[in-house]
ZADOLUM-269722 format. One record per atom (N, C-alpha, C, CB): z negated, y, x; residue number from 1; residue in one letter; atom name. Coordinates in steps of 0.1 Angstrom, whole numbers. Atoms other than C-alpha are relative to their C-alpha. Glycine has a CB too. Layout:
<pts>
+-------+-------+-------+-----+------+------+
!     z !     y !     x ! seq ! type ! atom !
+-------+-------+-------+-----+------+------+
!     Z !     Y !     X ! NUM !    A !   CA !
...
+-------+-------+-------+-----+------+------+
</pts>
This chain:
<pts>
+-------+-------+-------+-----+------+------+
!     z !     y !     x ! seq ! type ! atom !
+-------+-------+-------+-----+------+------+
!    -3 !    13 !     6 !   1 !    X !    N !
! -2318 !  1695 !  1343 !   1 !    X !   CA !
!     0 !     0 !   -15 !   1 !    X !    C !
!   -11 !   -10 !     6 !   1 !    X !   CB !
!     1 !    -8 !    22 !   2 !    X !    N !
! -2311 !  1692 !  1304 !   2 !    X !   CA !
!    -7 !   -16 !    -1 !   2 !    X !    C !
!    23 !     4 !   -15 !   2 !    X !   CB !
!    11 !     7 !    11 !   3 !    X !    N !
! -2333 !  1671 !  1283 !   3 !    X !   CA !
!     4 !    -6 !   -12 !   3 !    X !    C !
!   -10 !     8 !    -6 !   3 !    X !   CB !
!    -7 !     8 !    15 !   4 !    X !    N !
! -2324 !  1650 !  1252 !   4 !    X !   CA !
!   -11 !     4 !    -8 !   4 !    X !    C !
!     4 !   -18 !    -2 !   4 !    X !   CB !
!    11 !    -4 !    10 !   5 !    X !    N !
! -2343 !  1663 !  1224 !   5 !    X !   CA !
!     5 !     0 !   -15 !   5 !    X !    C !
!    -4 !    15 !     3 !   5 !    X !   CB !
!   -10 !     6 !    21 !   6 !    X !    N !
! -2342 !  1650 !  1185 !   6 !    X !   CA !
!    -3 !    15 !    -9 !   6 !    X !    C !
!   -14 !   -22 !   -14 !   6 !    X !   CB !
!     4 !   -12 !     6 !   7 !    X !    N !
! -2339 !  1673 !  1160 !   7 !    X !   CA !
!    -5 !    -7 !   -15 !   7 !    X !    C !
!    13 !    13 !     0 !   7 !    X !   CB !
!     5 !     9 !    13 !   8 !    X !    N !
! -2362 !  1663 !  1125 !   8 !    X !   CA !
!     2 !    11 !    -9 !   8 !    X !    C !
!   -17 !    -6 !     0 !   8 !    X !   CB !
!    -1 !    -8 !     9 !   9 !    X !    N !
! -2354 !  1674 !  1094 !   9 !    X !   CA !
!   -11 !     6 !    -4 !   9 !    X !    C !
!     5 !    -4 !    -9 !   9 !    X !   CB !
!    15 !    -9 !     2 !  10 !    X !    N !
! -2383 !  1700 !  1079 !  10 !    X !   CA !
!    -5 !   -10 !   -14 !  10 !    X !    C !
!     3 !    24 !    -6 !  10 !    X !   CB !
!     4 !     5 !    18 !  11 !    X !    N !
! -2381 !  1687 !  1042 !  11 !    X !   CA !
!    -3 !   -19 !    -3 !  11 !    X !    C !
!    18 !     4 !   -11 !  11 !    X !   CB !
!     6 !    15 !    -1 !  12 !    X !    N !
! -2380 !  1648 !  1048 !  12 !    X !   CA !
!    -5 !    -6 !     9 !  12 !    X !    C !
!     7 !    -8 !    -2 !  12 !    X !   CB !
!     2 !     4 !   -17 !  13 !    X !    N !
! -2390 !  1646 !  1082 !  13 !    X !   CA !
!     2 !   -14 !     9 !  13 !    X !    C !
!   -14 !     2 !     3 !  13 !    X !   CB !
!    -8 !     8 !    -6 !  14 !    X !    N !
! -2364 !  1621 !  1093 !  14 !    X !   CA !
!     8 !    10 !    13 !  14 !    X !    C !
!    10 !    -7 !   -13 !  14 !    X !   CB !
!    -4 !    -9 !   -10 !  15 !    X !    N !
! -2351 !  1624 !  1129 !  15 !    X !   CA !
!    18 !    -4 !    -5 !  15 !    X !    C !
!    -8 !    -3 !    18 !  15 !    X !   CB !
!   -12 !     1 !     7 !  16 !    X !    N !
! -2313 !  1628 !  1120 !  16 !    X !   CA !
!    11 !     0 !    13 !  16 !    X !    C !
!     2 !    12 !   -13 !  16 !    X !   CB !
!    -8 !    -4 !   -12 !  17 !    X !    N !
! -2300 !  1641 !  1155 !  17 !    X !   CA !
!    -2 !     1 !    14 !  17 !    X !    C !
!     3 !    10 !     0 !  17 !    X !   CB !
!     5 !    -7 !   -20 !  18 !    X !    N !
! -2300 !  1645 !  1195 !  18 !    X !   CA !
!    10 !     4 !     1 !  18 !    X !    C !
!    -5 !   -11 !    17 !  18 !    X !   CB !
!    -9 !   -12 !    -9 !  19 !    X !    N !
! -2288 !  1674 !  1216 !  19 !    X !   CA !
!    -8 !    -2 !     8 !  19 !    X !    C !
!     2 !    15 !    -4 !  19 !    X !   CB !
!     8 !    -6 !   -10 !  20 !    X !    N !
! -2295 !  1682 !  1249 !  20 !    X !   CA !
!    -1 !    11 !     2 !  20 !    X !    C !
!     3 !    -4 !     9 !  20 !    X !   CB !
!    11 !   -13 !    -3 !  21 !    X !    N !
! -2313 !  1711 !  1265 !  21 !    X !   CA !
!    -4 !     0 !     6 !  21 !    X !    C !
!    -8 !     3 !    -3 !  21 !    X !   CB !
!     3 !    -6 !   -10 !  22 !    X !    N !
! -2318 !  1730 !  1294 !  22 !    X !   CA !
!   -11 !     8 !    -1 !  22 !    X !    C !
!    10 !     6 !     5 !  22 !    X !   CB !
!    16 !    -8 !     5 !  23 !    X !    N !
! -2356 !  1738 !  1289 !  23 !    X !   CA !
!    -2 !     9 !    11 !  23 !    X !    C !
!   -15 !   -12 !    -2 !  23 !    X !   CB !
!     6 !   -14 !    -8 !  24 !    X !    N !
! -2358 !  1758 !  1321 !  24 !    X !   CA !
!     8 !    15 !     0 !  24 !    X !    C !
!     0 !    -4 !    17 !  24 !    X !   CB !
!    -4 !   -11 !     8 !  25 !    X !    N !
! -2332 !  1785 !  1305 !  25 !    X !   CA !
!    -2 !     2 !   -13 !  25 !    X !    C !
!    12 !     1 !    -1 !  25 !    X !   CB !
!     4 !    -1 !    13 !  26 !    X !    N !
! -2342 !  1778 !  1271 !  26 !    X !   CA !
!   -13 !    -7 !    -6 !  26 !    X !    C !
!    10 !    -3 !    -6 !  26 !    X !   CB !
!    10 !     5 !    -2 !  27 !    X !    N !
! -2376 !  1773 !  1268 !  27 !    X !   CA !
!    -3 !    -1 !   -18 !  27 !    X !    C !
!    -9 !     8 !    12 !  27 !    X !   CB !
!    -2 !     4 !    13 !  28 !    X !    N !
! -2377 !  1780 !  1230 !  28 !    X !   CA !
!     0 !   -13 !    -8 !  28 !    X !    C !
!     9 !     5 !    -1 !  28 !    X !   CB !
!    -5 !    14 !    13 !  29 !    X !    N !
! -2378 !  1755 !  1197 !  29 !    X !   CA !
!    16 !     3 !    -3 !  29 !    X !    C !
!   -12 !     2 !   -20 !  29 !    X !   CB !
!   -13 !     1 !     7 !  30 !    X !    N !
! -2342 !  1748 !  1187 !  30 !    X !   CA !
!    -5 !    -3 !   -14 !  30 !    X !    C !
!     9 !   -13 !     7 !  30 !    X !   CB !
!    -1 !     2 !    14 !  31 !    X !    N !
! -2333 !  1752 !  1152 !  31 !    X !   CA !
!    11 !     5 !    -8 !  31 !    X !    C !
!   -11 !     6 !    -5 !  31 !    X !   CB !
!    -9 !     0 !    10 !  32 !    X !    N !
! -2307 !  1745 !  1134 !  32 !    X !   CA !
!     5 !    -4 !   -14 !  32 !    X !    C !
!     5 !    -4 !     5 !  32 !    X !   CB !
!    -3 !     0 !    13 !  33 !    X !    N !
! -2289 !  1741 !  1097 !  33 !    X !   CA !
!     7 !   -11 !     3 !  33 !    X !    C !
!     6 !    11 !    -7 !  33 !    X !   CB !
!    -8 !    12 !     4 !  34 !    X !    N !
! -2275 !  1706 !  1094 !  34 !    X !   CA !
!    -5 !    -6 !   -10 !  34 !    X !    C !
!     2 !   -10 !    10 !  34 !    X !   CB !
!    -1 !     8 !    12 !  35 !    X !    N !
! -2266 !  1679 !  1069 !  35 !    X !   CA !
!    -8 !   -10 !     1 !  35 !    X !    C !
!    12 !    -3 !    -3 !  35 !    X !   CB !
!     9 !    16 !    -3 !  36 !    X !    N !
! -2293 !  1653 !  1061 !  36 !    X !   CA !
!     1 !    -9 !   -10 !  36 !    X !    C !
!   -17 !     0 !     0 !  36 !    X !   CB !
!    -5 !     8 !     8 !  37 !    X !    N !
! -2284 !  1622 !  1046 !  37 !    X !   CA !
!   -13 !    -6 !    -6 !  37 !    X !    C !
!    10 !   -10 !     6 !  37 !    X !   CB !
!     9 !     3 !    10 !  38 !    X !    N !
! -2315 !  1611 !  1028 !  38 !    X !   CA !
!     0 !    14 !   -11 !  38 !    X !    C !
!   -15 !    -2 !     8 !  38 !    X !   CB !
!     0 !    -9 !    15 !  39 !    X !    N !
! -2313 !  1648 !  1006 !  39 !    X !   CA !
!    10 !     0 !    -5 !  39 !    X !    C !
!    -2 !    14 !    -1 !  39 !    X !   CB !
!   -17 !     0 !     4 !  40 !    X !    N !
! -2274 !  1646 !  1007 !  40 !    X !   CA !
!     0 !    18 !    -3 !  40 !    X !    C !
!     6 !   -13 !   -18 !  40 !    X !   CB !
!     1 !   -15 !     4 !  41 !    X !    N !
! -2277 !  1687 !  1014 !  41 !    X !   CA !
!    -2 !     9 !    18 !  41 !    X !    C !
!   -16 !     3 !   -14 !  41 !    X !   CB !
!     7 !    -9 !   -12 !  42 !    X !    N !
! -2282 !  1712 !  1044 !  42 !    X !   CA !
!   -13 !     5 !    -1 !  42 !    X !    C !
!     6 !    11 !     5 !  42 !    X !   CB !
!    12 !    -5 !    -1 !  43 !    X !    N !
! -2313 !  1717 !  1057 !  43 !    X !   CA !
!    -7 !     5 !    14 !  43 !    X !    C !
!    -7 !    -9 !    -5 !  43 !    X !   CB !
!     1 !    -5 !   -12 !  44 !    X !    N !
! -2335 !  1733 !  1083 !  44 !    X !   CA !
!    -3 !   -14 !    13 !  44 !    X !    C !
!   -12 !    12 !    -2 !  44 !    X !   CB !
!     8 !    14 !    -6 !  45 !    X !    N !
! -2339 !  1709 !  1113 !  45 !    X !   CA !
!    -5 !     3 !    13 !  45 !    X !    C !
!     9 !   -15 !     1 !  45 !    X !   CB !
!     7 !   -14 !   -12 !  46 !    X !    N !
! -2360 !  1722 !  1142 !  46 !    X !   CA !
!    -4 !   -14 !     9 !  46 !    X !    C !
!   -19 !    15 !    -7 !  46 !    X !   CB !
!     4 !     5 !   -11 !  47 !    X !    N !
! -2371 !  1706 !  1178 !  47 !    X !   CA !
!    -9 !   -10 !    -2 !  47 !    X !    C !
!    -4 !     9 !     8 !  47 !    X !   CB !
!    13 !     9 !     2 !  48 !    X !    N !
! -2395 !  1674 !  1175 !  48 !    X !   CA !
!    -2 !    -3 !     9 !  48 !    X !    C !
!    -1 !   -11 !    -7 !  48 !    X !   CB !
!     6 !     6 !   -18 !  49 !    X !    N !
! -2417 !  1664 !  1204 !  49 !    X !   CA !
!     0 !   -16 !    -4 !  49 !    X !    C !
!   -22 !     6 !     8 !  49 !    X !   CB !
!    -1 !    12 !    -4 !  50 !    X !    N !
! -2409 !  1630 !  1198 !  50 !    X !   CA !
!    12 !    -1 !     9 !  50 !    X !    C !
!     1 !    -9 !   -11 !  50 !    X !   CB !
!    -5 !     7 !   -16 !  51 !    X !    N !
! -2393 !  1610 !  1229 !  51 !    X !   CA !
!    13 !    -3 !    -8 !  51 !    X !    C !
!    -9 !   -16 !    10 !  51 !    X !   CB !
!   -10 !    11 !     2 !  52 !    X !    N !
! -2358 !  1596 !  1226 !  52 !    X !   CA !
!     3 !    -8 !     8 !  52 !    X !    C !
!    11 !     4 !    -2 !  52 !    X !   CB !
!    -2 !    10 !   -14 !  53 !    X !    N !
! -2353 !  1566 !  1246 !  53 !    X !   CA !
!    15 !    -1 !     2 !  53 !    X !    C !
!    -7 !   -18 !    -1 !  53 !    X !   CB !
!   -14 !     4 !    -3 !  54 !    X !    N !
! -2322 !  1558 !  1268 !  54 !    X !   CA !
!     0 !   -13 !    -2 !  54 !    X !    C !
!     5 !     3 !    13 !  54 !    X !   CB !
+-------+-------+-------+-----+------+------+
</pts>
């Protein structure tokens, strides 16, 4: 089953994104390089255990 999971930026720690995610193949933190509009720059933005509601 995949999972909705936000991704927070490191540097302003605004949540900026959701992806989903198949935590029982990828049990791992996600971490990716996107663009955050509060620095207006790429940055790192990694897995947050906050919830996203439907």
């Amino acid at each position: 089953m995949r999972d909705i999971i936000a991704l927070k930026c490191e540097e302003c720690g605004e949540i900026n994104y959701s992806i989903t995610k198949n935590k029982r193949t990828h049990p791992e933190k996600f971490e990716v390089s996107k663009y955050c509009k509060r620095d207006k720059k790429h940055t790192k933005h990694k897995e947050s255990r906050d919830t996203i509601k439907n």
